[in-house]
ChimeraX commands (.cxc) that place a marker at each C-alpha (Angstrom):
marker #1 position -17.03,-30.07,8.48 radius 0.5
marker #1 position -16.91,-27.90,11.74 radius 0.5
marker #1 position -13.44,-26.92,10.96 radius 0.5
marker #1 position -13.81,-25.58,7.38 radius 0.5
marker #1 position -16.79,-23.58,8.54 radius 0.5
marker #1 position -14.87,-21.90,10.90 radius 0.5
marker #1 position -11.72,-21.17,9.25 radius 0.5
marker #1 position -14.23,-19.97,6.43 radius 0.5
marker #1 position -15.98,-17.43,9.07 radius 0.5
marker #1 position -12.16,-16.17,10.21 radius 0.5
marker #1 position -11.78,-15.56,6.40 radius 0.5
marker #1 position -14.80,-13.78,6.06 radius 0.5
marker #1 position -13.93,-11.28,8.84 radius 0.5
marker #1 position -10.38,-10.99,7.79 radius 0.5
marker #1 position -11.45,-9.77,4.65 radius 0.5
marker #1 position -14.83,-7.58,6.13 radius 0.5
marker #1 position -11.36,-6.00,8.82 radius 0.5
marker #1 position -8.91,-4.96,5.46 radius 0.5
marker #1 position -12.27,-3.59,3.43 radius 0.5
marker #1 position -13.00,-1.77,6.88 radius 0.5
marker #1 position -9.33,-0.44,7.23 radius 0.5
marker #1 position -9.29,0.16,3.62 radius 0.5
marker #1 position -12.47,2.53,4.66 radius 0.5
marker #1 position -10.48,4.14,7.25 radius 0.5
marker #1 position -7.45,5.49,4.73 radius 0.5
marker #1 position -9.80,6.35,2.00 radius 0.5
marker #1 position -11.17,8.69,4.45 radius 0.5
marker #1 position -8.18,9.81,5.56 radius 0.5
marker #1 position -6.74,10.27,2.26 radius 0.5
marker #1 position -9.79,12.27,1.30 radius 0.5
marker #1 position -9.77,14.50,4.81 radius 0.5
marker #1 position -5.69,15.01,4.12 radius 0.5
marker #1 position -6.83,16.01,0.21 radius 0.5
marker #1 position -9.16,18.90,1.83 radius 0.5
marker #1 position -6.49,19.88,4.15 radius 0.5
marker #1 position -3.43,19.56,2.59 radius 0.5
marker #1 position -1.29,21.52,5.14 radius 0.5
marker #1 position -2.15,19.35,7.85 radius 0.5
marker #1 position -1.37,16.31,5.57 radius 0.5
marker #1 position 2.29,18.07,5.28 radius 0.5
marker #1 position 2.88,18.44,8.66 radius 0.5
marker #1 position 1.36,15.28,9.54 radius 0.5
marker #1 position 3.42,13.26,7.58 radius 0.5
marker #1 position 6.84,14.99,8.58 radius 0.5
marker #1 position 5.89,14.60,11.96 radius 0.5
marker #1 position 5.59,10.88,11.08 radius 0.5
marker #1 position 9.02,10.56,9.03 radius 0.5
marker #1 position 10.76,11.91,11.98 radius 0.5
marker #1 position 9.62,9.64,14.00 radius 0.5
marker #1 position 10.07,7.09,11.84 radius 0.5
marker #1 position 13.76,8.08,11.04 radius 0.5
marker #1 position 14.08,7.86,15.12 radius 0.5
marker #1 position 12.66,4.68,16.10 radius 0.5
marker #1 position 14.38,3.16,13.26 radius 0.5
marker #1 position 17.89,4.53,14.40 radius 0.5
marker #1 position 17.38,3.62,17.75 radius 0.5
marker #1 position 16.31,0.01,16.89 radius 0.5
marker #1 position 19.32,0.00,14.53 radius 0.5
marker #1 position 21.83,1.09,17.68 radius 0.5
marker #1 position 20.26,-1.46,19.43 radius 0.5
marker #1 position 20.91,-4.00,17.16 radius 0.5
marker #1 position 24.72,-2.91,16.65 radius 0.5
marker #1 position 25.66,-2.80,20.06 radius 0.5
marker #1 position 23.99,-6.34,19.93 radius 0.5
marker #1 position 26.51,-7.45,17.40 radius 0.5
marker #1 position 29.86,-5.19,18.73 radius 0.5
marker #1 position 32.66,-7.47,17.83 radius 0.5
marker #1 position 31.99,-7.79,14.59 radius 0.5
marker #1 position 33.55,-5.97,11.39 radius 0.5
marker #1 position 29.97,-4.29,10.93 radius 0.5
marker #1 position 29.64,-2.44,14.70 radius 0.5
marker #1 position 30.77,1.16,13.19 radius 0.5
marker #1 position 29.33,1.13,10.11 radius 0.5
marker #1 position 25.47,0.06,12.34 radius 0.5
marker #1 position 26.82,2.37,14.62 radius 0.5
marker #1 position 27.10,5.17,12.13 radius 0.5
marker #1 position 23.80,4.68,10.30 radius 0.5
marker #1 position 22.02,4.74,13.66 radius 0.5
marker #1 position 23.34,7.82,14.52 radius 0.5
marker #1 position 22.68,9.67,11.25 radius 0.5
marker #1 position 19.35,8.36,11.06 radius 0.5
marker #1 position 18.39,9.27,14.65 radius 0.5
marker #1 position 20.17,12.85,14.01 radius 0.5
marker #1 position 17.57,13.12,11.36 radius 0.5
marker #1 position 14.65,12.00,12.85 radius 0.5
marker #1 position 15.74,14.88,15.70 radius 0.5
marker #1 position 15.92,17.63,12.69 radius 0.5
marker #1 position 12.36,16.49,10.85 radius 0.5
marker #1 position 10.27,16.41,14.09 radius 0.5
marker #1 position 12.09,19.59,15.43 radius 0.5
marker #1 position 11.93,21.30,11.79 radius 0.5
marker #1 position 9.11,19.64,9.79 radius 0.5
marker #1 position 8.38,23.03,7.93 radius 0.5
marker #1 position 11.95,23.15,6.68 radius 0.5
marker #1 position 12.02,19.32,6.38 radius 0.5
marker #1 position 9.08,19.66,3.83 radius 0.5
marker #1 position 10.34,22.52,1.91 radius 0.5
marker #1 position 13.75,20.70,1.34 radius 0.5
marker #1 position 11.93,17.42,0.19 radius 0.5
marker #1 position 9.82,19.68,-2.30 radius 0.5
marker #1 position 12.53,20.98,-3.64 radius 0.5
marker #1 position 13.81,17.61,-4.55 radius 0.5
marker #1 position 10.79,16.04,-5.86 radius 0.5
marker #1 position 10.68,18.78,-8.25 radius 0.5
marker #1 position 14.21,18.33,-9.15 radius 0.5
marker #1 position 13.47,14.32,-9.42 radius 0.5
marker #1 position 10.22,15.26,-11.86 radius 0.5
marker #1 position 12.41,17.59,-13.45 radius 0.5
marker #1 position 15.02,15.22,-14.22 radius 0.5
marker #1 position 12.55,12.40,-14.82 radius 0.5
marker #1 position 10.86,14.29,-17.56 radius 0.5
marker #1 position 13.77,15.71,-19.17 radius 0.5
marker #1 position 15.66,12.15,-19.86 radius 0.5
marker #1 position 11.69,10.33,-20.95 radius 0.5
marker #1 position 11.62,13.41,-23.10 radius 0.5
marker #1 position 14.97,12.72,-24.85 radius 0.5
marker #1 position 15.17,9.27,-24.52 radius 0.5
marker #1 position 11.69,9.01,-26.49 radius 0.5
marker #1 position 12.76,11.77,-29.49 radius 0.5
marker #1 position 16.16,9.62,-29.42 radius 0.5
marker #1 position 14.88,6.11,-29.57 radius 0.5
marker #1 position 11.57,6.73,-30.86 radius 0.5
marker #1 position 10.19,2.63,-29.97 radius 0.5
marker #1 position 7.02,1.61,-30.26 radius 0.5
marker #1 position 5.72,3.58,-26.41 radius 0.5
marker #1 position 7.04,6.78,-28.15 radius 0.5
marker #1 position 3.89,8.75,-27.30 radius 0.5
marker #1 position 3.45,7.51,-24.07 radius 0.5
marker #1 position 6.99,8.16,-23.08 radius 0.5
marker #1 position 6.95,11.11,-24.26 radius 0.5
marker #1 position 3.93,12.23,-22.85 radius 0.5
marker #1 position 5.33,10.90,-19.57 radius 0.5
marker #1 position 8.29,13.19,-19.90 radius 0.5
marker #1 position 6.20,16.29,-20.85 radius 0.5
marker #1 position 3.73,15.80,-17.49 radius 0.5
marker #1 position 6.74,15.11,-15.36 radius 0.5
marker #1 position 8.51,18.42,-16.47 radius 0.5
marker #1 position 5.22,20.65,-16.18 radius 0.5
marker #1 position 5.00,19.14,-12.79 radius 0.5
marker #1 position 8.37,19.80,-11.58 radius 0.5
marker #1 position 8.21,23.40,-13.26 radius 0.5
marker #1 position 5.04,24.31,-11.02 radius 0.5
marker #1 position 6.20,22.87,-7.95 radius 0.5
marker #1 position 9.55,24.57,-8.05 radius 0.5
marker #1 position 8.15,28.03,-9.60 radius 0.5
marker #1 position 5.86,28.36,-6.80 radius 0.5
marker #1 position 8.52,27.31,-3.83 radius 0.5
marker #1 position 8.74,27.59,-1.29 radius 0.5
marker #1 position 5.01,28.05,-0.90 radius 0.5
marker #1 position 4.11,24.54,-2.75 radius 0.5
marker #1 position 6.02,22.93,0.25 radius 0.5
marker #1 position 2.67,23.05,2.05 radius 0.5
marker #1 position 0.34,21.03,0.01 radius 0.5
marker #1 position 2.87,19.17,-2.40 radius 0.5
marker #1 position 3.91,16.52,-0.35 radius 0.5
marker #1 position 0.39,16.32,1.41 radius 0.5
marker #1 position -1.20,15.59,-1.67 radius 0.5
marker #1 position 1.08,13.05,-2.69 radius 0.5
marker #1 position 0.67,11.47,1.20 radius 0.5
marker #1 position -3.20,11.96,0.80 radius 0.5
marker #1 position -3.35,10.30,-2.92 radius 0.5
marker #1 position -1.73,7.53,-1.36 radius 0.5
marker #1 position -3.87,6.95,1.97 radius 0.5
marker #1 position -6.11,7.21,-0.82 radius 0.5
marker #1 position -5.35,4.58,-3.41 radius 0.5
marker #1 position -4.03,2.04,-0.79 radius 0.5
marker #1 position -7.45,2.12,0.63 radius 0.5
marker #1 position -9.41,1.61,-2.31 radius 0.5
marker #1 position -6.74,-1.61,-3.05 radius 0.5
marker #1 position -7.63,-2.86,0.41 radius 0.5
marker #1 position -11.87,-2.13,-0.05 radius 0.5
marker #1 position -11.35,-3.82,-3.32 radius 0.5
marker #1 position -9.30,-7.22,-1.74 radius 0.5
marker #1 position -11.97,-7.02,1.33 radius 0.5
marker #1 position -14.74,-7.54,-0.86 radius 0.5
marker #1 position -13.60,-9.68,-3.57 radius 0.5
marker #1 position -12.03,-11.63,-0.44 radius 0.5
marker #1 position -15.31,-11.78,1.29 radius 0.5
marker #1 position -17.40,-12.66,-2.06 radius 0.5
marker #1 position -14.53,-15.52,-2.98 radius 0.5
marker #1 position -14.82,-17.36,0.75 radius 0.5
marker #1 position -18.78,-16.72,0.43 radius 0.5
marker #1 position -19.07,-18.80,-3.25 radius 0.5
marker #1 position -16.60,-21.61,-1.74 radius 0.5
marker #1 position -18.32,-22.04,1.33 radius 0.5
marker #1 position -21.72,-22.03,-0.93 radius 0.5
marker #1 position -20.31,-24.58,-2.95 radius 0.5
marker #1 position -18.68,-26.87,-0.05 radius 0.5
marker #1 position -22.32,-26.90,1.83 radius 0.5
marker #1 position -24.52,-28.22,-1.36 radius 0.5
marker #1 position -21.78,-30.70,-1.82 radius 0.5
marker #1 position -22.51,-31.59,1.42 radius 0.5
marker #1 position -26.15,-31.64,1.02 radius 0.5
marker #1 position -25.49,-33.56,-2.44 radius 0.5
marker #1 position -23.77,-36.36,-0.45 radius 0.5
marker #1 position -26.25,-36.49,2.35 radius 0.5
marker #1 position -29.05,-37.26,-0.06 radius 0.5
marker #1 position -26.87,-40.18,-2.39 radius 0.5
marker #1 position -26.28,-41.79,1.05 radius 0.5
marker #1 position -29.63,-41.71,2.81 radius 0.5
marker #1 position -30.88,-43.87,-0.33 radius 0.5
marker #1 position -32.14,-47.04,0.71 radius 0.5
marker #1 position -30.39,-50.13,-1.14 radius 0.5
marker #1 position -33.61,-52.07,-1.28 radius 0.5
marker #1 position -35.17,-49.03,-3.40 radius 0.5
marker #1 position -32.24,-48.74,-5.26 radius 0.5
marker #1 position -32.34,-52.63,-6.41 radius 0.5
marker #1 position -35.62,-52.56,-7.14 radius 0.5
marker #1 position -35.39,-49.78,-9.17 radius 0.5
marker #1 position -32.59,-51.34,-11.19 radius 0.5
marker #1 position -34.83,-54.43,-11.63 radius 0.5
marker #1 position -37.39,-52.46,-12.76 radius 0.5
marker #1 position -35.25,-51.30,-15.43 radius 0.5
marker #1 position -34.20,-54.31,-16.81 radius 0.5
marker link #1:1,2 radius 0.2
marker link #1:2,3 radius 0.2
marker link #1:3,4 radius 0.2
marker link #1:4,5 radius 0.2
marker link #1:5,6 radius 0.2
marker link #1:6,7 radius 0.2
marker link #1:7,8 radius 0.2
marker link #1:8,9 radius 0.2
marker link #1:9,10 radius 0.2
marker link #1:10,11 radius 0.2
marker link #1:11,12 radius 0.2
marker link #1:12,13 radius 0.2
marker link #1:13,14 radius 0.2
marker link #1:14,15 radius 0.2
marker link #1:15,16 radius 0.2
marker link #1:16,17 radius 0.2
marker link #1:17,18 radius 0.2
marker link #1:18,19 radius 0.2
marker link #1:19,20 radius 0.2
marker link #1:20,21 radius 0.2
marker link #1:21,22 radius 0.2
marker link #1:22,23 radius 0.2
marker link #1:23,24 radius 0.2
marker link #1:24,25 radius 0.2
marker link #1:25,26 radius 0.2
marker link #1:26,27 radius 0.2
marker link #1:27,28 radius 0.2
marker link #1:28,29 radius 0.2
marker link #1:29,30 radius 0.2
marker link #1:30,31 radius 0.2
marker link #1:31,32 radius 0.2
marker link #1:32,33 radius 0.2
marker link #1:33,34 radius 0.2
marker link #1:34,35 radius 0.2
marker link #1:35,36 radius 0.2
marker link #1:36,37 radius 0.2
marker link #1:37,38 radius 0.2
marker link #1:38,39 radius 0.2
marker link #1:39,40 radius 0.2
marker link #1:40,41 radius 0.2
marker link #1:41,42 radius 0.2
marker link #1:42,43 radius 0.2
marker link #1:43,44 radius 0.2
marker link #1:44,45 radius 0.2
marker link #1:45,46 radius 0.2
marker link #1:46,47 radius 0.2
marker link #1:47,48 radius 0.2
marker link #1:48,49 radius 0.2
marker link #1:49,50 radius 0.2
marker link #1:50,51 radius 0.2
marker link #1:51,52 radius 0.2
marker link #1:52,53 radius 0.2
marker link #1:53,54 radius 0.2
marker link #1:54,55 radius 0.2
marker link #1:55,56 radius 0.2
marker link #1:56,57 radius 0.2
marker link #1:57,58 radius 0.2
marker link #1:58,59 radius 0.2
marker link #1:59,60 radius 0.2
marker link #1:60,61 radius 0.2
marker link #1:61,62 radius 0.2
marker link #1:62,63 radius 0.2
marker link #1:63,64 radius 0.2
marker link #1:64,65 radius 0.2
marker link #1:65,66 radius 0.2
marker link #1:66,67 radius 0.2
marker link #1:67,68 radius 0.2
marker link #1:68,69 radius 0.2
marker link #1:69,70 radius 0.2
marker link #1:70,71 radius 0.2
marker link #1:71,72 radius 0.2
marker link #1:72,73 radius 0.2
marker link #1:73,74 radius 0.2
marker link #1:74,75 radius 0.2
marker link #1:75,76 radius 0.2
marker link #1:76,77 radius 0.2
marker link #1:77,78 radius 0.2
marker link #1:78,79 radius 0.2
marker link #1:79,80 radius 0.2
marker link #1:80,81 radius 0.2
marker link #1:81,82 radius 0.2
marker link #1:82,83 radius 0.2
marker link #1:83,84 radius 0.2
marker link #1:84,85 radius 0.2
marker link #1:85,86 radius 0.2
marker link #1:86,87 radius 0.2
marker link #1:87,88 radius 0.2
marker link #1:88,89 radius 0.2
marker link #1:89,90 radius 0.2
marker link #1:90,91 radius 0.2
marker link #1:91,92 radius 0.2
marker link #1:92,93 radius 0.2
marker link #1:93,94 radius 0.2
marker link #1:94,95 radius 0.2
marker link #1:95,96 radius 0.2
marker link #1:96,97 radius 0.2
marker link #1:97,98 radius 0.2
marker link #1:98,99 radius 0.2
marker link #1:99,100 radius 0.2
marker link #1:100,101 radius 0.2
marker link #1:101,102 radius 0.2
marker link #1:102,103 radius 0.2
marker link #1:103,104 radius 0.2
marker link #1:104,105 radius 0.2
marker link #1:105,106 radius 0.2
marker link #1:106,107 radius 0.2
marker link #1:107,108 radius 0.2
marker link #1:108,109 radius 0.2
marker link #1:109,110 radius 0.2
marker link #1:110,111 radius 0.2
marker link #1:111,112 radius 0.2
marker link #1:112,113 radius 0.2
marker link #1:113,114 radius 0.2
marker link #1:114,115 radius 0.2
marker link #1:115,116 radius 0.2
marker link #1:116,117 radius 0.2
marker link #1:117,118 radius 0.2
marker link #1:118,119 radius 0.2
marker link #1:119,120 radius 0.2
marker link #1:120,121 radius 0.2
marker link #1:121,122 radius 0.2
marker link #1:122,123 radius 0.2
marker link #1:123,124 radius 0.2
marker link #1:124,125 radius 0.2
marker link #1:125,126 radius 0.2
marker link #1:126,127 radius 0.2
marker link #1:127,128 radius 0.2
marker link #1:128,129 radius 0.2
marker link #1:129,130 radius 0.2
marker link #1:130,131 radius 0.2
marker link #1:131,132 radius 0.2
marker link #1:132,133 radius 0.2
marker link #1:133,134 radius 0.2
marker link #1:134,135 radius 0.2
marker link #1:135,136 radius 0.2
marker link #1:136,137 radius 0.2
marker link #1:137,138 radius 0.2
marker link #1:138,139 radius 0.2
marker link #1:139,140 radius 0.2
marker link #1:140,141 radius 0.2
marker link #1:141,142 radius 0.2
marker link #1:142,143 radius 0.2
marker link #1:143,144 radius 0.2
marker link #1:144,145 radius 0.2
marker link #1:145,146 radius 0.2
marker link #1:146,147 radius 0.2
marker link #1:147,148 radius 0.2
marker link #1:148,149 radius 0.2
marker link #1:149,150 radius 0.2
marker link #1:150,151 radius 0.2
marker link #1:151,152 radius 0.2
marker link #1:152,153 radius 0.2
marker link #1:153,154 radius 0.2
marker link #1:154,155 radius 0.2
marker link #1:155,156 radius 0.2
marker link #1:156,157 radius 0.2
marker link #1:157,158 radius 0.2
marker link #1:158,159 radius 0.2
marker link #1:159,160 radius 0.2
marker link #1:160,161 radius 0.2
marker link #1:161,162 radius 0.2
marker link #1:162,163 radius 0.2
marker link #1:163,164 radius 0.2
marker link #1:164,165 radius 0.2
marker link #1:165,166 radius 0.2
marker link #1:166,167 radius 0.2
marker link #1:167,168 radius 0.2
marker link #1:168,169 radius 0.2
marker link #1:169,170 radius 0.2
marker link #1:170,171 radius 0.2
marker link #1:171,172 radius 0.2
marker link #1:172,173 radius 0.2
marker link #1:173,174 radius 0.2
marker link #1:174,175 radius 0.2
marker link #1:175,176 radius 0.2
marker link #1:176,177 radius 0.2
marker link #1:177,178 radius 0.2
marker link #1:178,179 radius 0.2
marker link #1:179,180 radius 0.2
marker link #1:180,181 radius 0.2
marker link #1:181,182 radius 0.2
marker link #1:182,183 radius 0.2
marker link #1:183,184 radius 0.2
marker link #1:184,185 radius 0.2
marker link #1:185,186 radius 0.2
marker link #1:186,187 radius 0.2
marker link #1:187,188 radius 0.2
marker link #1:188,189 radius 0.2
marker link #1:189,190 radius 0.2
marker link #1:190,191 radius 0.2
marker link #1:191,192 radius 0.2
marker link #1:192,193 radius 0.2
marker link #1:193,194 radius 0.2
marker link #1:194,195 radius 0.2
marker link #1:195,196 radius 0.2
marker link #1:196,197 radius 0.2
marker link #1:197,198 radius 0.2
marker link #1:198,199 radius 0.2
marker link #1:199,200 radius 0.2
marker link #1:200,201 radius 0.2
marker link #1:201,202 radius 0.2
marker link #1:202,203 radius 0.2
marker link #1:203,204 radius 0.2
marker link #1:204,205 radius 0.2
marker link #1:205,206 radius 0.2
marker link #1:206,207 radius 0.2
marker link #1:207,208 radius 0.2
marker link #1:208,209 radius 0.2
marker link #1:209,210 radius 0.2
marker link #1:210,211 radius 0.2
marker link #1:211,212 radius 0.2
marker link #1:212,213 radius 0.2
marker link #1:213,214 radius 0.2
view
């Protein structure tokens, strides 16, 4: 049973590495929450380089597969996406101030049409939808009165809350990961035991007590 011991142990740091990583972002998530500015920048800084290894990996892969009816169009996309990876890392104050600006157009939109759609249809979620619709339209009312000026802490908030939350996810698998493996391997050993003892009977003892019973 050396084998499922082991793969049992692997498990067990597996999870113990996610709830540690998972420890990691909610810091993270917290520090960018403090310092929302720095979040901002940090995570246009990222896009663009994001949006520039992608586009290079994409021209890559197009010149890989010239020939074909698909080489412009990969060429294309490449370019445009490398082109924009230039623009966020070289601009990632404008970058953020454009990407405010639509988010608060998307939560504008988004709460307008819950709004109408739950006054119109009126189902059975018509106060949650509509109270979706009324948040969503306060939101994108604040962030766009106060532009450009919200561009420095909107989208690091949003990039914080979700360093944030995907930690906690990843604590939360770690240790009910950890907990899970720890209760099998519990169980697997007293089998064991349970089996050890039921074969170390003697037979002589055992047909003696059987006469014994009759």
């Amino acid at each position: 049973m050396d084998g499922p011991e082991r793969e049992g142990r692997k498990l067990h740091r597996s999870f113990g590495g996610l709830a540690l990583l998972g420890i990691l972002l909610v810091i993270a998530g917290l520090v960018g929450l403090v310092y929302t500015g720095v979040a901002t920048l940090t995570s246009m800084i990222l896009f663009g380089w994001l949006l520039l290894v992608g586009g290079l990996v994409g021209l890559v892969h197009a010149v890989q597969s010239r020939g074909t009816n698909y080489f412009w169009l990969g060429v294309v996309v490449a370019a445009l996406n490398i082109a924009a990876g230039v623009v966020v890392i070289r601009h990632p104050h404008g970058t953020a101030e454009a990407l405010t600006m639509f988010a608060a157009l998307l939560f504008l939109t988004g709460g307008v049409f819950r709004l109408v759609g739950s006054v119109v249809v009126r189902g059975p979620q018509f106060g949650w939808t509509l109270l979706q619709g009324a948040f969503g339209l306060l939101l994108g009312l604040l962030v766009l009165f106060d532009w450009p000026h919200s561009s420095l802490y909107v989208l690091g908030c949003f990039f914080s809350l979700a360093l944030l939350f995907d930690g906690l996810g990843l604590i939360a698998i770690g240790i009910g990961g950890r907990r899970i493996v720890s209760m099998v391997s519990e169980q697997m050993a007293s089998g064991e035991d349970k089996g050890d003892k039921g074969e170390g009977t003697d037979p002589l003892t055992q047909d003696g007590q059987k006469r014994s019973e009759n």
